[in-house]
C-alpha positions as CSV (number, residue, x, y, z in Angstrom):
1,X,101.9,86.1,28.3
2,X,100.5,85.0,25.0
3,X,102.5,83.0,22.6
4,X,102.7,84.1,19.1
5,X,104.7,82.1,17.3
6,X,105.5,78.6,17.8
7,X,109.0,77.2,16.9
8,X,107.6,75.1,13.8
9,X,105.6,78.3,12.4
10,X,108.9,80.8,12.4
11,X,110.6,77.3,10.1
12,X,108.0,77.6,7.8
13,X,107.7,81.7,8.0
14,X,111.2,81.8,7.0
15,X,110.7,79.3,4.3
16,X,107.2,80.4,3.1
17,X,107.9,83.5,0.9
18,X,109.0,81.5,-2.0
19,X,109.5,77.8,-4.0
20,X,108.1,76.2,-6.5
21,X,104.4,76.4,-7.9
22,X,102.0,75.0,-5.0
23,X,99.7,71.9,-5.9
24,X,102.5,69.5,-4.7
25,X,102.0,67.0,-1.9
26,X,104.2,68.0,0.6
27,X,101.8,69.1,3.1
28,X,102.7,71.5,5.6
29,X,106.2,72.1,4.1
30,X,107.0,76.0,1.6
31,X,105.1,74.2,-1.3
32,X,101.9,73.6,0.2
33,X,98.7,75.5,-0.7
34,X,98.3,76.4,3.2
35,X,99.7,78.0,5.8
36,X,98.9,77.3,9.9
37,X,97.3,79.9,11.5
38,X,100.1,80.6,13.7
39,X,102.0,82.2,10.4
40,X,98.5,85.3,10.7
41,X,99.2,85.0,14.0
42,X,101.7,87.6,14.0
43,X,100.3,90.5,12.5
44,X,96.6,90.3,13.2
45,X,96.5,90.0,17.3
46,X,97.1,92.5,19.8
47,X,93.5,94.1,18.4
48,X,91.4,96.3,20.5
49,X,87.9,97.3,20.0
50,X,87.1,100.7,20.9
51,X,85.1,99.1,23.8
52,X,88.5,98.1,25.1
53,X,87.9,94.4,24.8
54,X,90.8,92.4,23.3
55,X,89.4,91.6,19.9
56,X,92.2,89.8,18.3
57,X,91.7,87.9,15.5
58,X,94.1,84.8,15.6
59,X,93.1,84.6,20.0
60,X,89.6,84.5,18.9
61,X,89.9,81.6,16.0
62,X,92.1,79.5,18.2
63,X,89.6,78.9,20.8
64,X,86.7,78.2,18.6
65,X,85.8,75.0,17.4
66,X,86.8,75.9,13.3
67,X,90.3,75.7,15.3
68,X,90.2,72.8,16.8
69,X,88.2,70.6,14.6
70,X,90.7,68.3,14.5
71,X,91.3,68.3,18.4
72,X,87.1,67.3,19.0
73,X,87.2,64.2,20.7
74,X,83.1,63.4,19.8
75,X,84.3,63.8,16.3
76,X,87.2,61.1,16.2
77,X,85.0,58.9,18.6
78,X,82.7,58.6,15.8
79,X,85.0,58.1,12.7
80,X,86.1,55.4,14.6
81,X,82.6,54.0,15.5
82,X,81.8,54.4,11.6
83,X,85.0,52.8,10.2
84,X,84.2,49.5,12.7
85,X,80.9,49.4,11.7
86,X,82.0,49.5,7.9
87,X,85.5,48.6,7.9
88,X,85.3,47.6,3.8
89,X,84.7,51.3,3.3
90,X,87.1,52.7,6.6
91,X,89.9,55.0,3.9
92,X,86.4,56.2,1.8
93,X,85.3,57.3,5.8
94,X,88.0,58.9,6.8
95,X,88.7,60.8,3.5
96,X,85.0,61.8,3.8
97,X,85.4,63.0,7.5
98,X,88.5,64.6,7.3
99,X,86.8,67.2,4.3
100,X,85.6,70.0,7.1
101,X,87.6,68.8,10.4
102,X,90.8,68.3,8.8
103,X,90.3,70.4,5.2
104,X,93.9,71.4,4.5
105,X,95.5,68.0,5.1
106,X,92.5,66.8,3.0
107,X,92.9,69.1,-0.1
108,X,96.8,68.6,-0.2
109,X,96.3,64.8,-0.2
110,X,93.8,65.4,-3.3
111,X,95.5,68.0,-4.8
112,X,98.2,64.9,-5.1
113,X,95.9,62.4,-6.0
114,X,95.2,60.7,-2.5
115,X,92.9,60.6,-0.1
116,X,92.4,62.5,3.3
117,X,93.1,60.5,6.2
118,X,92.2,61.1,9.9
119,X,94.2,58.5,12.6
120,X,97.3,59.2,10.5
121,X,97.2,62.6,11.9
122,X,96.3,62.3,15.4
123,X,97.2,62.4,18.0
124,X,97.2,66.0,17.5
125,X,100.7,67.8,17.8
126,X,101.6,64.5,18.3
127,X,101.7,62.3,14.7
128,X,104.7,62.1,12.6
129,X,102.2,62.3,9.2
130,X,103.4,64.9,6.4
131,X,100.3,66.0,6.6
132,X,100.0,66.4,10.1
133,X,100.7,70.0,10.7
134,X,97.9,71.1,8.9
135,X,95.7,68.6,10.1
136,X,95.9,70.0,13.7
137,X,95.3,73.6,12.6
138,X,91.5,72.3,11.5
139,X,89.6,75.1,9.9
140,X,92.3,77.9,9.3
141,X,92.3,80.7,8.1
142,X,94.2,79.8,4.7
143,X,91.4,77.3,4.6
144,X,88.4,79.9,4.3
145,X,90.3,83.3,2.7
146,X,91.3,81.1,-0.1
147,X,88.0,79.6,-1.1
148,X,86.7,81.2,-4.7
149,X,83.5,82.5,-5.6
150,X,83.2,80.0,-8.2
151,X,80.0,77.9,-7.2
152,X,79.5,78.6,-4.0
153,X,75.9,78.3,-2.6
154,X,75.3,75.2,-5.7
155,X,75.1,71.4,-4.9
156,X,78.7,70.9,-6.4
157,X,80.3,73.3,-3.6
158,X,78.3,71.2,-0.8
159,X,79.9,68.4,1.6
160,X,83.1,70.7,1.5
161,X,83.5,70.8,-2.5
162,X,84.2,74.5,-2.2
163,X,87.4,75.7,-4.8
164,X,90.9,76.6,-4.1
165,X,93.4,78.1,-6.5
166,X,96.0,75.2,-7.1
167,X,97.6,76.9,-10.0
168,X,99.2,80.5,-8.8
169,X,102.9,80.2,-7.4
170,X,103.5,81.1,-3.3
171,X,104.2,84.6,-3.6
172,X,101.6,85.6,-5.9
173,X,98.4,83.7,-4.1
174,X,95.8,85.7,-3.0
175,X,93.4,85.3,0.1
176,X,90.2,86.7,0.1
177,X,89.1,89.5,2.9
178,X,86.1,92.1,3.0
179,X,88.0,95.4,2.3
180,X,89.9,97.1,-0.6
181,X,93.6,97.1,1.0
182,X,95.9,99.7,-0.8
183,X,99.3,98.6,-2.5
184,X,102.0,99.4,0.0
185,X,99.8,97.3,2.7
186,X,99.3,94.3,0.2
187,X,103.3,94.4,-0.8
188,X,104.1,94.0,3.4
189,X,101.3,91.2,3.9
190,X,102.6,89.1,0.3
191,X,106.1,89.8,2.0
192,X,105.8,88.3,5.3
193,X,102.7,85.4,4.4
194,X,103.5,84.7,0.4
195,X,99.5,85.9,0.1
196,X,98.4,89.2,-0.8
197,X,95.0,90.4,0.3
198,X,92.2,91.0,-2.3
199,X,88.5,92.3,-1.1
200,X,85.4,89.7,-2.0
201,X,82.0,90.1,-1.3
202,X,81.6,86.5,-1.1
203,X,84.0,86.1,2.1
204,X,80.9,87.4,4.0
205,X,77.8,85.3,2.2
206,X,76.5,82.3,3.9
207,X,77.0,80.2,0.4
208,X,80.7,80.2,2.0
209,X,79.7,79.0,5.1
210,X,77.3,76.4,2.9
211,X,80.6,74.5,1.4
212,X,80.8,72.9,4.8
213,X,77.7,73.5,6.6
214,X,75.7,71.6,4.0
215,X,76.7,67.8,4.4
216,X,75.4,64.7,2.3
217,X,76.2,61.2,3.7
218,X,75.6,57.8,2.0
219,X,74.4,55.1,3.9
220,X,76.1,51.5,3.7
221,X,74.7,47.9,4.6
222,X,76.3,45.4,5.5
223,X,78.2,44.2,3.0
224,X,78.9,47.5,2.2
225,X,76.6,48.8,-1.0
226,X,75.4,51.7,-0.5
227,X,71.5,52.0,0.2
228,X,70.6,55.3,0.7
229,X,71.7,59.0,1.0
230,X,71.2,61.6,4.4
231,X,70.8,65.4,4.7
232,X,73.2,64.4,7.6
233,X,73.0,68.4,8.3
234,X,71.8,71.4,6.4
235,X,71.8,75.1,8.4
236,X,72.5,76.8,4.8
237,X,69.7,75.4,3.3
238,X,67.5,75.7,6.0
239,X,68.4,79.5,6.4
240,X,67.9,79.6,2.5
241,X,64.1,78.5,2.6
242,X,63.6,81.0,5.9
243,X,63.2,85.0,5.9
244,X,66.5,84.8,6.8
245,X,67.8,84.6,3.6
246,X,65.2,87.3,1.8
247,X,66.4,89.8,4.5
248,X,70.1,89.5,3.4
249,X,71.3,88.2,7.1
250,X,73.6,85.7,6.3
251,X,75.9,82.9,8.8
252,X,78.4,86.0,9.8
253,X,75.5,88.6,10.9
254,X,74.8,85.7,14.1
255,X,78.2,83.7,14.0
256,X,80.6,86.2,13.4
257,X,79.4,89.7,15.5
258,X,80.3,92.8,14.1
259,X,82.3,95.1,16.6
260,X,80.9,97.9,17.2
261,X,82.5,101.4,15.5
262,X,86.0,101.5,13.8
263,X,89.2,99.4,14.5
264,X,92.3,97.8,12.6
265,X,92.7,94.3,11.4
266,X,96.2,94.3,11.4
267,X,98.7,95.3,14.1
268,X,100.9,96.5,12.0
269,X,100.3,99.5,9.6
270,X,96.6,98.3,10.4
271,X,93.9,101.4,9.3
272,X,91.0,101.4,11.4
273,X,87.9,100.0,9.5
274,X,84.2,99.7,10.2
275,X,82.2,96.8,10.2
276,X,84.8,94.5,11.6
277,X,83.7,90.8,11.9
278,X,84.8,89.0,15.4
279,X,86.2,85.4,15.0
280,X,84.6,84.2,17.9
281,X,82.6,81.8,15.6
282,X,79.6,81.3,18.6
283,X,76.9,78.9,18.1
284,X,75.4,75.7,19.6
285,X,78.6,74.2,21.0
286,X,79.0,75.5,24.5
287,X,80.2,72.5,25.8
288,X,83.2,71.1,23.7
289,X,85.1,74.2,24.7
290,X,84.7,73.4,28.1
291,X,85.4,69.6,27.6
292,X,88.7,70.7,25.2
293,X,89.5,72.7,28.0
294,X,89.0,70.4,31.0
295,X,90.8,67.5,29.1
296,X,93.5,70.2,27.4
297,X,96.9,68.1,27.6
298,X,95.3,64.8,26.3
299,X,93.5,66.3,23.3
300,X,97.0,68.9,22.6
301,X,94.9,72.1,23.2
302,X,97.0,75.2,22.4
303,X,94.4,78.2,23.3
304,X,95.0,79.4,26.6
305,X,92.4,78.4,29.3
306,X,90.9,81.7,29.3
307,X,89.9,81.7,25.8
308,X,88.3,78.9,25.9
309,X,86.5,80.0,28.7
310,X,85.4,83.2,27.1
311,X,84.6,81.1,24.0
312,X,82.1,78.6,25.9
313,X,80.4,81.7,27.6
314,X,80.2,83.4,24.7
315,X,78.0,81.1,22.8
316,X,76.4,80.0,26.1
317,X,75.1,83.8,26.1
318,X,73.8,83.9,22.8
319,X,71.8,80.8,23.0
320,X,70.6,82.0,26.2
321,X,69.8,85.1,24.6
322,X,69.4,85.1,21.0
323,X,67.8,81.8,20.0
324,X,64.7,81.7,21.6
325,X,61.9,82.7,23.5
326,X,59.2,80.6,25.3
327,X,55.8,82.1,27.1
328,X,52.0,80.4,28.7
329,X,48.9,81.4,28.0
330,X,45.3,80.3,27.7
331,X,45.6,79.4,31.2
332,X,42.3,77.6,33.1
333,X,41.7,75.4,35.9
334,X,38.8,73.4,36.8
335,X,38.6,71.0,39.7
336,X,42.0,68.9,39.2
337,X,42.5,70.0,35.7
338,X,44.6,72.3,34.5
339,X,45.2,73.3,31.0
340,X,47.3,76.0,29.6
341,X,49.7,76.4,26.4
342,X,52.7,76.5,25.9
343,X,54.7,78.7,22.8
344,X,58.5,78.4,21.5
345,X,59.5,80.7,19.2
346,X,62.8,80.2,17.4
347,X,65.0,83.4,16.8
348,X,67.6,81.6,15.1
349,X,67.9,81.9,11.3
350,X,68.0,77.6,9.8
351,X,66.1,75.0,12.7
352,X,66.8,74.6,16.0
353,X,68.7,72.6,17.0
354,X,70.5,72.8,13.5
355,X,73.6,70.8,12.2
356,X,74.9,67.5,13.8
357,X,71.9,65.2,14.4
358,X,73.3,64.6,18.3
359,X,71.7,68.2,18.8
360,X,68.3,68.4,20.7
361,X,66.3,70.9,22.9
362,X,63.2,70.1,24.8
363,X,60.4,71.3,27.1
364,X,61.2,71.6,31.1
365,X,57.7,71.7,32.6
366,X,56.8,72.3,35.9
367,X,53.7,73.0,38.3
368,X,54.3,74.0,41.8
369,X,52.3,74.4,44.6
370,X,52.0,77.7,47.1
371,X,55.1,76.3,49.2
372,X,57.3,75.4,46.0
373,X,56.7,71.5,45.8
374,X,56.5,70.1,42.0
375,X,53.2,68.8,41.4
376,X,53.1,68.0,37.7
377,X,56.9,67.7,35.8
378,X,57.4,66.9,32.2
379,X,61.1,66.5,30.4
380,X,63.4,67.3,34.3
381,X,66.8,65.8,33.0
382,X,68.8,63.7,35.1
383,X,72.3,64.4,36.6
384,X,73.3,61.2,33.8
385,X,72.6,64.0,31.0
386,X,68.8,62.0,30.2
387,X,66.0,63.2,30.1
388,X,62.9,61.5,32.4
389,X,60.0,60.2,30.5
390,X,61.9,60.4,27.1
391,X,61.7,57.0,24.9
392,X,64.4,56.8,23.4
393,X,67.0,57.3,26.2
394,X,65.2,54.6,28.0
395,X,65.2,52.3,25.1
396,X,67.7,52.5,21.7
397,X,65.0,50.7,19.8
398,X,62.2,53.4,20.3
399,X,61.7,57.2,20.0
400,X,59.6,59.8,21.9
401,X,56.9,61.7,18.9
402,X,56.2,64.6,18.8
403,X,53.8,66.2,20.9
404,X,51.1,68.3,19.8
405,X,49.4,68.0,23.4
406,X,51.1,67.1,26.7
407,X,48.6,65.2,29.1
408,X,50.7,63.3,31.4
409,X,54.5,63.8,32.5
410,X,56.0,60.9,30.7
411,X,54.8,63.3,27.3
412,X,58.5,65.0,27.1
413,X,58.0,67.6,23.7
414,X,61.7,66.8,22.4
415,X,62.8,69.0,19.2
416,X,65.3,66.7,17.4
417,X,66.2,64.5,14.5
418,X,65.9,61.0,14.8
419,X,67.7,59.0,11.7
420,X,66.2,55.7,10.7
421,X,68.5,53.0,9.9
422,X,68.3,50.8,6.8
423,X,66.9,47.9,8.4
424,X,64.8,49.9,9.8
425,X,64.5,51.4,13.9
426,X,66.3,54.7,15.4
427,X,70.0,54.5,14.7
428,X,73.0,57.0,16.0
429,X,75.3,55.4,12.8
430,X,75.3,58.2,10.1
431,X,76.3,55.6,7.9
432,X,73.8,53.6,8.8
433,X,70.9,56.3,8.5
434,X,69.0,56.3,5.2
435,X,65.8,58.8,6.5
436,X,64.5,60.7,9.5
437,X,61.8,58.8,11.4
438,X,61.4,62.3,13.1
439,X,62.5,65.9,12.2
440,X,60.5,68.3,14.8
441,X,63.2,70.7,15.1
442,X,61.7,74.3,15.6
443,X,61.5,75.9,12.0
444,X,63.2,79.4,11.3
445,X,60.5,82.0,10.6
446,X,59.3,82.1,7.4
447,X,59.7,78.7,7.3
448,X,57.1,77.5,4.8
449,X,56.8,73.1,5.9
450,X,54.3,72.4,2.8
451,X,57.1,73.8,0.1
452,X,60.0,73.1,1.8
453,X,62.2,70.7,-0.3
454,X,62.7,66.8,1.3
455,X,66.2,68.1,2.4
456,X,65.0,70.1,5.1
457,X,61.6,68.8,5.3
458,X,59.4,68.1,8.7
459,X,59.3,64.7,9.1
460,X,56.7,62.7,11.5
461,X,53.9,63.8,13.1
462,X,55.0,67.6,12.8
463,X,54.2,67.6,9.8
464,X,50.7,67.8,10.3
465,X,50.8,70.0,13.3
466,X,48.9,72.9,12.0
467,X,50.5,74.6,15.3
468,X,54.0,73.7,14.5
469,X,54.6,76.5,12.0
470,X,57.5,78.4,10.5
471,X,59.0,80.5,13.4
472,X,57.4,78.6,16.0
473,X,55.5,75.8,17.9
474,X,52.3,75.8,20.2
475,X,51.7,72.6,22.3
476,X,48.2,72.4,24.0
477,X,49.2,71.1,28.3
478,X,46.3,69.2,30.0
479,X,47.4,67.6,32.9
480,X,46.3,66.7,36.3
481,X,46.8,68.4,39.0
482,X,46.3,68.1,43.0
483,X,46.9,70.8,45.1
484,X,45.1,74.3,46.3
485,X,45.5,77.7,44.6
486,X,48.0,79.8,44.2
487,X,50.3,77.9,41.3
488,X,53.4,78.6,39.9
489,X,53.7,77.4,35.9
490,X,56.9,77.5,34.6
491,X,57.9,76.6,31.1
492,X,61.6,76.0,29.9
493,X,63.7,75.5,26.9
494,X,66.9,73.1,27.3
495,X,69.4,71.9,24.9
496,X,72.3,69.6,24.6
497,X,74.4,69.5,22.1
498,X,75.3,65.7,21.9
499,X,72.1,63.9,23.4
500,X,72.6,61.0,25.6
501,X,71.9,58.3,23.6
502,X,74.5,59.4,21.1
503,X,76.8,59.1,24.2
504,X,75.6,55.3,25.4
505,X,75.7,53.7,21.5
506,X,79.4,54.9,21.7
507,X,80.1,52.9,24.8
508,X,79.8,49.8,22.6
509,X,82.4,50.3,20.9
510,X,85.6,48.6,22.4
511,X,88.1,51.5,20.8
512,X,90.4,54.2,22.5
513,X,88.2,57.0,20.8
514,X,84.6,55.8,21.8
515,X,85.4,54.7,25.5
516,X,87.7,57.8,26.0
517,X,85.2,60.3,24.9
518,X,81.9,58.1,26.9
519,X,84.8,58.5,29.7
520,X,85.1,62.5,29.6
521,X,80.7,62.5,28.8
522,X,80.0,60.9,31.8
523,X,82.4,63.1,33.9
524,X,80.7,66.4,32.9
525,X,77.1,65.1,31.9
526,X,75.3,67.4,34.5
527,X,76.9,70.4,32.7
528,X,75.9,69.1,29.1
529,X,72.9,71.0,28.6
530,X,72.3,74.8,28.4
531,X,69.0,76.3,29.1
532,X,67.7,78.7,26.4
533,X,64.5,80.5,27.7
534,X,62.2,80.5,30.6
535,X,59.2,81.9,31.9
536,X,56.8,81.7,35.1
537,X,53.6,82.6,35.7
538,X,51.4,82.4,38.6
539,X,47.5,80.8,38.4
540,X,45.5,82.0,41.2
């Protein structure tokens, strides 16, 4: 049976629907700007499409990643690995970090005049922090429904600097939703949350989605000045220069899946509506669900097993199906050569990968003979979570380019982004990155690479692809091959979305975060990549 309500949410249910004026610092307590998720909970599960399918709202959220934020292992390994490496600037870090993985905790603490803080609220469920409570319920959904229209989609509401009303009294606070809701409904919600609902267009723009999903970090050298500043990650303004944007599709239409014909948000007094957005939030993560599920107890996990589950196949499907497609032609053979190319189209609206830098996907190529035995190979990943022939996860110092041809198997065509650090070289540290030595990640279609602004610009050799376009990428094969007609070519796309060298720089790092999450990697690496598209054909 599911759980509703947990014991801490009915305290503050019964103490939420009045107090003073919110803006105080007692996070998590009646005066707070915020409520947990589990106080929503109540009223807006126990949802079923017309399909049948459980569509609940609050089951959905608390299996996603927005959820558990604060719970993602990967996440706190690397505040930790950046606060070591800079330990002058290690509050500034974790203020920084906790904006979009901790947002609540983080706007209480400067709605008081502090600063966010990450350790002090972990262990998750498990830290005695005033802000705590908060902290664990990551992106909620008193986090999102509040946000105003004021800014949004501007550089002031980017790296989380989106608006929250810190003025209007519990009771009276409104949250934001995509339909009108009538009096009597909006008197029962105000009654039992201290919000009342108001309908906003701008709930359901991608300059929402922007506040977060556009993120600026500043590098620091060693004695701690700053030396530089990163597009760390940028899907909004990616899908803003793409025909994404021109054809109104914004985050929601991919992330956020309408269900299809008329049901109720609420289940109580709910009306049935049309055009209801799931909270499933799928996307590129597939495999942090799995891991939050696998390690559940250490990292405090509330969603059931099965949720997580259905939250890792769901955006396992959709990458498998709705971000790309790969196909061969110009195929010729003569002698021991054979040549033949190789297309990627991206279906996704911003690059792909997109977001965290950790993200890559890369060609699988293989040529087999009549009886199935590989001939020719290019980018086969290892059970370790490598990938053969690749540079940089044989050396930390180096970096596979891109490839515009492929003419031997150690030529591994890798779509990622590789930051340069400010002495120069590859680096994993985003505090340490000041550039991209390489950014060959596929382009969105319409794409334009010649007037797209630095932010999201191709760097490297990509750049002067004329085959690496906007929407997709053509790479010329050439390679030798010795064995007798018939062949089999076939051509995948794979993707992790932490690449292994983002796993073995952690390992240096003699801390409880770094060497536990290198410790839960390297237990499921062979499972840490998804494979997006594939296709075979046969040369006679």
């Amino acid at each position: 049976m599911r759980r509703l309500l947990s014991i801490s949410t009915i305290v503050v249910f019964i103490a939420g629907t009045g107090g003073p004026a919110s803006g105080q610092t007692a996070a998590g307590t009646a005066d707070s700007l915020f409520r947990t998720a589990d106080m929503c909970m109540g009223c807006h599960n126990q949802l079923v499409a017309p399909t049948g399918e459980d569509a609940s709202i609050g089951f959905d959220w608390r299996s996603s990643m927005m959820a558990n934020s604060a719970r993602d292992p990967y996440w706190q390994a690397g505040v930790r690995r950046e606060a070591m490496d800079h330990p002058a600037a290690a509050a500034a870090i974790e203020d920084k970090c906790s904006i979009c993985h901790m947002p609540m905790a983080r706007y209480m603490a400067h709605a008081g005049g502090g600063q966010g803080q990450v350790f002090a609220n972990l262990p998750v469920a498990q830290a005695a922090s005033p802000a705590a409570v908060l902290a664990a319920d990551g992106v909620s959904c008193s986090t999102c429904h509040q946000i105003a229209a004021d800014g949004l989609g501007g550089p002031a509401s980017f790296t989380g600097g989106f608006s929250v009303d810190q003025q209007t009294p519990l009771g009276q606070r409104i949250v934001h939703g995509p339909f009108e809701v009538d009096a009597g409904r909006r008197r029962i919600m105000r009654s039992a949350s201290g919000f009342a609902p108001e309908e906003a267009p701008h709930i359901q723009s991608a300059a929402l989605c922007g506040s977060c999903h556009t993120l600026y970090t500043h590098a620091l050298n060693a004695d701690g000045e700053e030396v530089g500043e990163l597009p760390e990650q940028m899907p909004y303004l990616e899908w803003l220069h793409s025909a994404y944007a021109d054809d109104e599709q914004p985050c929601q239409s991919c992330h956020m899946p309408e269900v299809e014909g008329e049901m109720p948000v609420s289940g109580v007094l709910g009306e049935p509506r049309a055009h209801v957005s799931r909270h499933v939030f799928r996307g590129g993560n597939f495999f942090m669900p799995r891991l939050l599920n696998r390690y559940r107890a250490e990292l405090g996990v509330q969603a059931l097993p099965q949720e997580l589950d259905a939250t890792a196949s769901r955006s396992a499907e959709h990458l498998r199906t709705r971000s790309a497609v790969v196909w061969v032609e110009e195929v010729s053979r003569a002698a021991d050569r054979l040549e033949f190319d190789v297309i990627v189209e991206n279906l996704a609206g911003h690059k792909l990968p997109t977001a965290y830098p950790s993200r890559r996907a890369w060609l699988h190529l293989t040529v087999a003979d009549a009886q199935g035995n590989v001939v020719f190979e290019s980018g086969a990943v290892r059970p370790d979570g490598s990938i053969a022939g690749n540079d940089n996860d044989a050396d930390a110092d180096r970096f596979e380019p891109h490839h515009a041809r492929i003419m031997t198997g150690d030529d591994v065509q890798i779509y990622e982004a590789i930051m340069e650090h400010y002495d120069g070289g590859p680096t994993t540290g985003l505090l340490n990155g000041v550039r991209y030595l390489k950014d060959n990640r596929l382009l969105p279609a319409g794409f334009d690479k010649v007037t797209a602004d630095h932010d999201v610009a191709v760097q490297g050799s990509a750049r002067n692809d004329a085959d690496f376009t906007g929407g997709s990428d053509r790479i010329q094969v050439a390679v030798s091959v010795v064995a007798a007609p018939p062949l089999s070519i076939t051509a995948e796309l794979l993707y992790q979305p932490i690449a292994y060298r983002w796993v073995r720089n952690l390992a240096e790092y003699e801390a409880e975060e770094p060497q536990r999450f290198v410790r839960y990697f390297e237990a499921m690496a062979s499972g840490a990549y998804e494979m997006l598209a594939r296709t075979t054909v046969h040369v006679e």
